[in-house]
Each structure stands twice: as structure tokens, then as C-alpha cells.
C-alpha positions in Angstrom: -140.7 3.1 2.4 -139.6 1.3 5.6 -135.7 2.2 4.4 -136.7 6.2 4.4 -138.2 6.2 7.4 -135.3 4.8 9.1 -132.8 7.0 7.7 -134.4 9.9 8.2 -134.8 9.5 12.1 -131.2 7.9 11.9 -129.3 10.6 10.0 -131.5 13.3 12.2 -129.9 11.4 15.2 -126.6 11.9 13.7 -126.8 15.3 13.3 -128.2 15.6 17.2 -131.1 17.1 15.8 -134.7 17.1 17.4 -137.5 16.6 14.6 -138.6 20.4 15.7 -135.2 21.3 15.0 -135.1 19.1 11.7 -138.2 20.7 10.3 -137.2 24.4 10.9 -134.1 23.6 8.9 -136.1 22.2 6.1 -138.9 24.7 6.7 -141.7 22.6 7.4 -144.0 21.7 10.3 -142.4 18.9 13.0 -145.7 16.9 12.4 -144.7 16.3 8.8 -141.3 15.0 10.2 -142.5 12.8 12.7 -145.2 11.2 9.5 -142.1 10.2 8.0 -140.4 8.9 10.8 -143.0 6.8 11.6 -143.9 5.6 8.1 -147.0 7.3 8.0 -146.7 9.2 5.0 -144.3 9.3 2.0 -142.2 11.9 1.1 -143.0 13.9 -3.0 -140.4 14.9 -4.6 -139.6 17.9 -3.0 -139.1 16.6 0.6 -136.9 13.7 -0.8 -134.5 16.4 -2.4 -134.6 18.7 0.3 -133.7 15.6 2.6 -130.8 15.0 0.2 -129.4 18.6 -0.1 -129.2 18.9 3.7 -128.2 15.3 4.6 -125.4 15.4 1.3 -127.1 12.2 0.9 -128.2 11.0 -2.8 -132.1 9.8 -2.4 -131.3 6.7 -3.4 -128.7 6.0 -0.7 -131.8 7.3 1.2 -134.5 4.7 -0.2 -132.6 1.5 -1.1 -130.3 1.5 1.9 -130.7 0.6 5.5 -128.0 3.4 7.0 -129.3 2.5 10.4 -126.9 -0.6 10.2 -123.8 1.6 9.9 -124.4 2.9 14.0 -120.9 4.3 15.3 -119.2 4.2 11.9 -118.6 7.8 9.7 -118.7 8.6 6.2 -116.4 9.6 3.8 -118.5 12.0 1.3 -117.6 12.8 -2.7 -117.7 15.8 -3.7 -121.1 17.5 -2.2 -123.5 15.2 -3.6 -123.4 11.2 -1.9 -122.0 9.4 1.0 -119.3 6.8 -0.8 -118.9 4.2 2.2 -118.3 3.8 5.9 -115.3 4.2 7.7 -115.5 1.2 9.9 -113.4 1.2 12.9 -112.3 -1.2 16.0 -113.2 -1.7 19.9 -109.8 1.2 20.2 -111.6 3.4 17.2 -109.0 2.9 14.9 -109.8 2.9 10.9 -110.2 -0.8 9.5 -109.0 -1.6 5.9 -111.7 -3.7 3.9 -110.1 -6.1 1.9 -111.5 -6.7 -1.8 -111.0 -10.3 -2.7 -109.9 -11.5 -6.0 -113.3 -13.3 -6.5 -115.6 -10.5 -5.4 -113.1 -7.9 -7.1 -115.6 -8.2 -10.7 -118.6 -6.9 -8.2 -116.9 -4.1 -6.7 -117.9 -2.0 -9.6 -121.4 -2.7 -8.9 -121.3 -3.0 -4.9 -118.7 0.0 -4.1 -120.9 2.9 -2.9 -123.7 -0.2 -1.2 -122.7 0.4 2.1 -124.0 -3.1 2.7 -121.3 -4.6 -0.1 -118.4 -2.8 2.1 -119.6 -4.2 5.7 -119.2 -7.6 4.8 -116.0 -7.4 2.9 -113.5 -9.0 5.3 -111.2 -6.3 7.6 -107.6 -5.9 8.8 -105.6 -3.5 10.6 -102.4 -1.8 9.4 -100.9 0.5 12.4 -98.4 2.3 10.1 -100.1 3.1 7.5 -100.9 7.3 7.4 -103.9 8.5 8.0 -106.8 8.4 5.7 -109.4 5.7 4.8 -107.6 2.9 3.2 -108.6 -0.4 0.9 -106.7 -3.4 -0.1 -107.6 -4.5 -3.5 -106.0 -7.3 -5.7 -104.2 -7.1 -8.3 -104.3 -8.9 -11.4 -102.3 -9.8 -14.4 -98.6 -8.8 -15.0 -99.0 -4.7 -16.3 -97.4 -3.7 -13.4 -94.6 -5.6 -13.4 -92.6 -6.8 -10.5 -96.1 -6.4 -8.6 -97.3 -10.3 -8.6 -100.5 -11.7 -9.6 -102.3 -12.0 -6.4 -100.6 -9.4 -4.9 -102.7 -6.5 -3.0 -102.3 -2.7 -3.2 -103.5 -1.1 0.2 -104.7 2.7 -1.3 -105.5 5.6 0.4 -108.6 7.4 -1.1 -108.3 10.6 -2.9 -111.4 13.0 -2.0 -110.0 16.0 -4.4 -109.2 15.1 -7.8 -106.9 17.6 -8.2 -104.6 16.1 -5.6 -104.0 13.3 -8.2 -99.9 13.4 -8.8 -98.4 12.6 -12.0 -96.2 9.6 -11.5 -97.8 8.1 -8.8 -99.6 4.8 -8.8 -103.1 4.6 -8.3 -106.1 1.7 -8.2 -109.2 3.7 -9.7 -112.6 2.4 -10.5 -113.8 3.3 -14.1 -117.0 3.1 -15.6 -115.8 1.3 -18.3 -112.6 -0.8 -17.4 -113.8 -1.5 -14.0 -111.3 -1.8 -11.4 -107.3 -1.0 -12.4 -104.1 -0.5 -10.8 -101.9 2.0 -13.4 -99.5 5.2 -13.0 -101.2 7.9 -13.7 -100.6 11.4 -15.2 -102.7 14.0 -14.2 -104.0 15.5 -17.8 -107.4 17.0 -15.8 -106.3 20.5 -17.2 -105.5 19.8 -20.0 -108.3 17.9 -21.6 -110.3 16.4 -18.6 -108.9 13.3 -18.3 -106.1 10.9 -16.9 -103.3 9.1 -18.4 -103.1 5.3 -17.3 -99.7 3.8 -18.0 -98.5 0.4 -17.3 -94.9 -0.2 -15.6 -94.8 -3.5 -18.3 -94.4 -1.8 -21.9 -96.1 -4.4 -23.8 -99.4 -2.8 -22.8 -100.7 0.7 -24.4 -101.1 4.1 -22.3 -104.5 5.3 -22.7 -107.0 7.6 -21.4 -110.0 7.8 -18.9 -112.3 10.8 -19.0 -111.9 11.9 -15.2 -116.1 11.8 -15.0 -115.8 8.1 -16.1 -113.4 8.0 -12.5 -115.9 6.4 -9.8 -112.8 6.2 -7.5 -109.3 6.8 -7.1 -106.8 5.2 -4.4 -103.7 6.4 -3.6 -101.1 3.1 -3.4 -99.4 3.0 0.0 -97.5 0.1 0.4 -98.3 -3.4 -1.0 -98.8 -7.1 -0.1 -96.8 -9.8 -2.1 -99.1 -13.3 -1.4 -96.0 -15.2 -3.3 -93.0 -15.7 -2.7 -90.6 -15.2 -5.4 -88.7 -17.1 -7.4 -85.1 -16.7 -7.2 -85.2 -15.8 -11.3 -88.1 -13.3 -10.6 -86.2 -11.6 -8.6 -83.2 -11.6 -11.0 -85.8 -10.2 -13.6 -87.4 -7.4 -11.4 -83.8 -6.2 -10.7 -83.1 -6.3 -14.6 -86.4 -4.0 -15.1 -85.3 -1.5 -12.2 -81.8 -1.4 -13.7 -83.2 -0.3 -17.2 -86.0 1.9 -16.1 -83.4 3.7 -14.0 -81.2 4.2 -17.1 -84.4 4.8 -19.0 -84.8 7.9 -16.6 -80.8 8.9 -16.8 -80.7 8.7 -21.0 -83.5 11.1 -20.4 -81.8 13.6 -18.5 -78.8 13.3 -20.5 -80.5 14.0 -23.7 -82.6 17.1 -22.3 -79.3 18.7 -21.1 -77.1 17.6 -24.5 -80.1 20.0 -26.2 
């Protein structure tokens, strides 16, 4: 368990801890501590959950991962349970945005909370972008029409669910579907799950269970890799026109009631 060993002394660091101060927390003897630490022992059960509960750190984050390779980077955490990823930051301590690329987007279901998946996803830095930790992600296909294939959709992540706003735009990672870029409506209270619409009506609304939701990321502005085409933009102006008077046929027919 040379991983746990690791971890333990490095998230003990973290915390400015001493290992006598570690094991009164945990409520056992600083020997025990320093047997981990050094590899000399392995943990049961008990000690790995204990570990976990006061670390917020899911034991298998603990075992698999080498966390001591994150040194002067934070963590984002979800919910109360696991760290999600790094937030990795420059020589002037400002947030970096890992960009997902098109041909590594299919693993990013697989790779998302592998803190060594995110370090070696290529970085950039945005200087007006609000704060948060932000991602870039590709998009693909034409459901969200005038967005381009290719195009990518910086996000800022959502920690609390119930900050998800009906209407907005969102890249979430399902269980199921993988990664997607949709508008969402917030149906949590209702019946525990979201909405995902596409801005191109040739593709069907459905629904995601919010437990099958791994991630959620806010869209903040986008990146167009394409120029377009003269007709394009002819076309995108064409759907804004009629979604605009989608919206004010609406209106009109609510108050004519």
C-alpha cells in the first residue's frame, strides 16, 4: 500500500497536523500513525474509513491515487464524501482551465475524478472569466445550434445542485450519456431529475435522474474554432429571429387568456 502511505503523511501535512495530533483526532495511538506512514503496517477497515470520514476523502482516492503529486494545488470537494479534482494554478496563483480535447473527451467519463487524468490535460488562462473552477470541453454535433462542431464551452462547476437554474446551459457528465452540453430545467423537486433540451428542435427533450449527474458546468462564455460561413451566419440570425418570436407568441398568448 505504497499509495496509502503517502497520502496519509501528505494529507496530514495538509491539514498542518503532527501524527500525535492526527491520532488524537482519530483516537488512536501516534505509533499506529507513524506504521502507516512508513508502510509498515496496513490499515483494516476501520482505520481506512475513519481516514476517509476525516480527510472527506473516498478510500479509494486514498489507495489507487498518488495525491502527493498534487503539492500546492487545492481541491474542490462534492458533496461531503470525495475530493473531485485539483484546482491547478500558475507561478501568480491564478486558477488554470484544463482543456478537454475532442479525442480524449470519450475518456473523460472514466478519467474525471483521476486526479492524474486532469494534470495532464493541456491548460490555459482566461483573466475575465468570474471566479470559480472552470473547464473547457468540446462540443460536438449540431443540438445546440449556432454553437459549431468543434466549438468549446468554458463551464464553471456547480458544487450545489440546487443552484442549477432553469434556462441556463449546462455541460454535465451522466452516467449513461456521457458527456453533454444541453439547457436544462431544474425538475429536482419535482421528481429528482433534470430536463435536457436541445436549442436544435429536431432532437427530443428528455430526462436525467439527478443521481445519474457525475458533474454539472455552468457555461460561461464559449470558443468558436471556425470561422463562419457567411450563410451560417445568415442561418443563426434566422434561428434567433424565430426563437425570439417563439418567446413573444408566448407571452401574447398567456396574456390573450
Amino acid at each position: 500500500m505504497k499509495n496509502f502511505s503517502k497520502n496519509i503523511k501528505y494529507l496530514r501535512e495538509l491539514k498542518n497536523l503532527s501524527q500525535e495530533s492526527l491520532a488524537e483526532e482519530l483516537k488512536v495511538s501516534r505509533s499506529r500513525i507513524a506504521a502507516h506512514e512508513s508502510n509498515r503496517t496496513e490499515p483494516n477497515v476501520k482505520m481506512l474509513l475513519a481516514l476517509s470520514n476525516y480527510f472527506k476523502v473516498p478510500v479509494d482516492v486514498i489507495l489507487k491515487n498518488d495525491l502527493t503529486k498534487l503539492k500546492g494545488q487545492s481541491f474542490i470537494e462534492l458533496g461531503n464524501q470525495r475530493i473531485l479534482f485539483p484546482i491547478t494554478v500558475d507561478i501568480d496563483n491564478e486558477n488554470l482551465i484544463e482543456i478537454v480535447p475532442i479525442k480524449a473527451s470519450a475518456g473523460y467519463l472514466s478519467g474525471y475524478d483521476d486526479p492524474e487524468y486532469i494534470e495532464q490535460l493541456q491548460k490555459i488562462k482566461l483573466p475575465f472569466l468570474p471566479t470559480g473552477k472552470h473547464r473547457a470541453f468540446p462540443i460536438k454535433g449540431d443540438s445546440m445550434l449556432p454553437m459549431k462542431d468543434g466549438a468549446l464551452v468554458i463551464g464553471r462547476f456547480v458544487e450545489d445542485r440546487m443552484d442549477i437554474k432553469t434556462g441556463k446551459t449546462y455541460v454535465l457528465l451522466t452516467l449513461n450519456d456521457g458527456m453533454v452540453y444541453k439547457r436544462v430545467v431544474n425538475n429536482i423537486d419535482i421528481d429528482n431529475s433534470l430536463l435536457l433540451k436541445s436549442d436544435n428542435k429536431i432532437y427530443n427533450d428528455y430526462s436525467v435522474p439527478i443521481d445519474e449527474v457525475l458533474e454539472l458546468w455552468e457555461f460561461t462564455c464559449s470558443i468558436n474554432t471556425q470561422e463562419y460561413s457567411e450563410e451560417e451566419l445568415k442561418l443563426s440570425s434566422i434561428m434567433k429571429m424565430f426563437n425570439e418570436l417563439g418567446v413573444e407568441l408566448k407571452a401574447l398568448k398567456n396574456a390573450s387568456k
